[in-house]
C-alpha positions, 0 to 999 in steps of 0.5 A, a space after each residue: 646811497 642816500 648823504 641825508 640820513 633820518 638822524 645824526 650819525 657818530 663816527 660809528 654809525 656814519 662807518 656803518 651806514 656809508 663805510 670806510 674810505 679806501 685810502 689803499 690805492 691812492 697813495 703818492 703822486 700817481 694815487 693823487 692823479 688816480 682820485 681826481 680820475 675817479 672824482 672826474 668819472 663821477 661827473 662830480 660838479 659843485 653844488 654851491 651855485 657854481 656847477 664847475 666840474 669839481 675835478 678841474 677845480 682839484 687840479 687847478 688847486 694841487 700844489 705844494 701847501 695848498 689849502 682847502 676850505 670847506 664852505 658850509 655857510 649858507 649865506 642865502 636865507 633860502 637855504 638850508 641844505 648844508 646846515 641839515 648836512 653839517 648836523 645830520 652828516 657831518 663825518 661825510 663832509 669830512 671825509 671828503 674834506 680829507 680826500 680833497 685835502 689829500 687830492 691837491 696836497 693840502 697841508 691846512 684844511 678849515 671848515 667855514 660856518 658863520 658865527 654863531 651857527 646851530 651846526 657847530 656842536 655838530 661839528 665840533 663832536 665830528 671833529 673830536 671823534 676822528 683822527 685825519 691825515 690834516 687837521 681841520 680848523 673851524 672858522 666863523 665867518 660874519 653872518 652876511 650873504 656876501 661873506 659865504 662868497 669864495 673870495 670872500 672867505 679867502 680874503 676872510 681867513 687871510 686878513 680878517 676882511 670877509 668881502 670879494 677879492 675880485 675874479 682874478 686871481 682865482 683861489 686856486 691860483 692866489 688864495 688863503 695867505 697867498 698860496 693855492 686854495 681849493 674852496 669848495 661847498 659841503 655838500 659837494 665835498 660829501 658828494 665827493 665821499 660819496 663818490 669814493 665810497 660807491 666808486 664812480 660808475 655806482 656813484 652815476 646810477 645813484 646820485 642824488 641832490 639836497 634841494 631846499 623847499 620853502 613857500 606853498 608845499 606841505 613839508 617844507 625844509 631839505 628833501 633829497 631827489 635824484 639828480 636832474 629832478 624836475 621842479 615839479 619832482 622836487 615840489 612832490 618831494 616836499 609834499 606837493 602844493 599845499 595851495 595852487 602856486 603859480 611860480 616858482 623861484 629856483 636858485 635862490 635870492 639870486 635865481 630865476 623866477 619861472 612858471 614851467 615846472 618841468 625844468 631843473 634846477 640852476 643855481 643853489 639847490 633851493 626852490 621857492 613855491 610862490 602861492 598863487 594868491 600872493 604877489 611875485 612882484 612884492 616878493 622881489 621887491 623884499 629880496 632885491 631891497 635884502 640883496 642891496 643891504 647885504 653887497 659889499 659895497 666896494 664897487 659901482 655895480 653894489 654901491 649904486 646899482 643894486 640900491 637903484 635896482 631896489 628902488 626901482 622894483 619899490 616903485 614899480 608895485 607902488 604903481 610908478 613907472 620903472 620897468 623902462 627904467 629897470 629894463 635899461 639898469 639891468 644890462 649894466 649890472 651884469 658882468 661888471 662887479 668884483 663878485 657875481 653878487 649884481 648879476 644875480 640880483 639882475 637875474 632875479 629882477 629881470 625873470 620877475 619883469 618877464 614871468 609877472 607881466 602881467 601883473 606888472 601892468 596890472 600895477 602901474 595901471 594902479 591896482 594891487 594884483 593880489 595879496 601882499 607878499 609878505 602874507 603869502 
């Protein structure tokens, strides 16, 4: 069963199209634990970036007046996957927002999408077709890639303040005014529904990932593959190479550059198809200068770090000597900031150093190695 329809479904079509969730055997306590079952068989994990499996994160969050939030921000600007869901979609992401709900014993369920956003006649229309078991509020978040963040959002929704709380305690333990919270992607909350529907062992043989394409295809946006698709089938689904490409970077502004088209996915289900006429190492200068401008800037590894980083890549196409430097900055990113913000920008940064090698040399040795990214 396809979660992206060709057109926006109502409630109506949405029931025809995907059905009505089958509420009958899960009632009470011993129907909670049988859904979390079910989402467990389903090898359900979550599609925001993380990959937890999202059965360990409902049990983790079930407790009296809990809360569950449904993330549809999309902070990344390379993807678009859950705006296309929210607005094509949106009764799926709402029934599994209402499982999940029911899953932990949720008393308050919010639906997040940042201000301002194109998905929220969508949503709102969604809302006012259903009558659910808890009631869903819209939250707009402030439009910053930090902000889409789950502590973020907790922090966000608690006090107002949409920066990262930190790693501990996790939301299911401390989260939206102090009580368990379950933060969860939408389009892992529709996969969820889908799961249900179809019942896990068809949910298995059926399953599907929403991947955004950008750069050199023929048809960029959305495009839905079988799990576990290679990047190579992912490109094909987006048309194929429009012209040759000679990287991809998969994951996102925080993902991995690489040139084997054979692995998968890691990371936000988002690809970018480097052309081979543009330069890798200006595109990632452009993101790495983006990801410090949007941190926190509440601990060392954002305040000084990503800037340093920045600057660093900014010298080295301008043909400076940094990549010593930047091979030595890099380890002190990793692993040391109150969210995973420095360590994508770490990743993105030392994948680029490794698969732009020698165009890296080609730069310090004071030449241009191809057009300027932001031509590509």
């Amino acid at each position: 069963m396809s979660i992206l329809p060709p057109h926006r479904l109502d409630l109506a079509g949405h029931r025809r199209h995907n059905g009505v969730v089958p509420w009958v055997g899960y009632h009470g306590d011993d129907g909670r634990d049988r859904l979390i079952e079910a989402v467990g068989s389903a090898g359900l994990c979550g599609r925001g970036g993380g990959g937890f499996p999202t059965a360990v994160k409902l049990r983790a969050a079930r407790a009296k007046r809990s809360v569950v939030v449904a993330n549809g921000c999309e902070g990344d600007p390379l993807s678009q996957k859950d705006a296309v869901l929210l607005t094509l979609s949106p009764h799926l992401v709402l029934d599994g927002l209402q499982l999940a709900a029911h899953a932990i014993g949720a008393v308050e369920a919010v639906l997040c999408v940042h201000a301002g956003s194109p998905v929220l006649p969508s949503v709102l229309a969604a809302l006012a077709e259903r009558d659910d078991r808890v009631a869903v509020r819209v939250a707009e978040i402030p439009r910053r890639y930090i902000a889409s963040e789950e502590t973020a959002l907790v922090r966000y929704l608690t006090s107002g303040d949409a920066r990262p709380l930190g790693k501990v305690p996790r939301p299911a333990e401390r989260g939206v005014r102090g009580r368990p919270t379950l933060v969860s992607n939408v389009e892992t909350l529709a996969q969820l529904a889908s799961a249900i529907l179809l019942g896990p062992h068809h949910y298995r043989a059926a399953q599907t990932d929403l991947v955004t394409v950008t750069g050199a295809v023929r048809r960029p946006g959305v495009v839905e593959v079988p799990a576990g698709s290679s990047l190579a089938a992912v490109l094909a689904a987006a048309g194929g190479e429009a012209e040759p490409v000679q990287a991809v970077l998969a994951g996102g502004s925080g993902g991995t550059w690489t040139s084997d088209l054979g692995g998968g996915l890691s990371g936000i289900p988002a690809v970018h198809a480097l052309p081979a006429r543009a330069c890798g190492l200006e595109y990632t200068a452009k993101v790495l200068a983006y990801l410090a401008a949007e941190s926190a800037r509440q601990c060392g590894p954002c305040t000084f770090g990503l800037p340093s980083i920045a600057a660093d890549f900014a010298e080295l196409v301008r043909g400076g000597p940094s990549a010593v430097r930047l091979a030595r900055r890099l380890p002190l990113l990793t692993g040391r900031g109150a969210c995973a913000h420095p360590d994508g920008a770490a990743r993105l940064a030392a994948s680029a150093l490794a698969v732009f090698a020698a165009d890296v040399r080609t730069h310090q040795a004071g030449g241009r190695c191809r057009v300027p990214a932001g031509v590509a």
